[in-house]
C-alpha positions in Angstrom: 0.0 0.0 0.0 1.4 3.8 -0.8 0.0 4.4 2.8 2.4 2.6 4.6 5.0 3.9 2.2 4.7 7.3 2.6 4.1 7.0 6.7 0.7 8.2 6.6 -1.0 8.2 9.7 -4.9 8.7 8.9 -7.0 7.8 5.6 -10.1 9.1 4.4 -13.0 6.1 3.3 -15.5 7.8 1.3 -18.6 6.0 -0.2 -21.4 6.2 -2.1 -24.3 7.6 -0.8 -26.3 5.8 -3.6 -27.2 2.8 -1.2 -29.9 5.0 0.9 -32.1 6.2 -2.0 -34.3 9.2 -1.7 -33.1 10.6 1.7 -35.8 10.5 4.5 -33.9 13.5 5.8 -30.5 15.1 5.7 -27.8 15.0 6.4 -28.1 11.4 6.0 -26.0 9.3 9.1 -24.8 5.6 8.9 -28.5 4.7 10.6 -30.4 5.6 7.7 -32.8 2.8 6.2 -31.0 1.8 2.3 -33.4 1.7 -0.5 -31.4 1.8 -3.1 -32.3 2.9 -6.7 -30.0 1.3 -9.0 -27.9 -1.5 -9.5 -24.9 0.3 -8.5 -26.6 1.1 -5.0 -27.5 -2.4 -4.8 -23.6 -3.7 -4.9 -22.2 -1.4 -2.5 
């Protein structure tokens, strides 16, 4: 990994927020009921 190459301490994960659908309100947290609305929602 270039992580452990270049010392890094911290990473940033960012996702899709494709998985939850329509949001039932915002900002949506990692609680929020998934309905997703495509395939690509479906796989991650």
């Amino acid at each position: 990994m270039r992580c452990a190459s270049t010392a890094a301490k911290r990473i940033v994960f960012s996702s899709t927020a494709a998985v939850y659908g329509e949001p039932i309100s915002s900002p949506l947290d990692e609680n929020h009921p998934t309905a997703p609305l495509n395939a690509y929602g479906e796989t991650n």
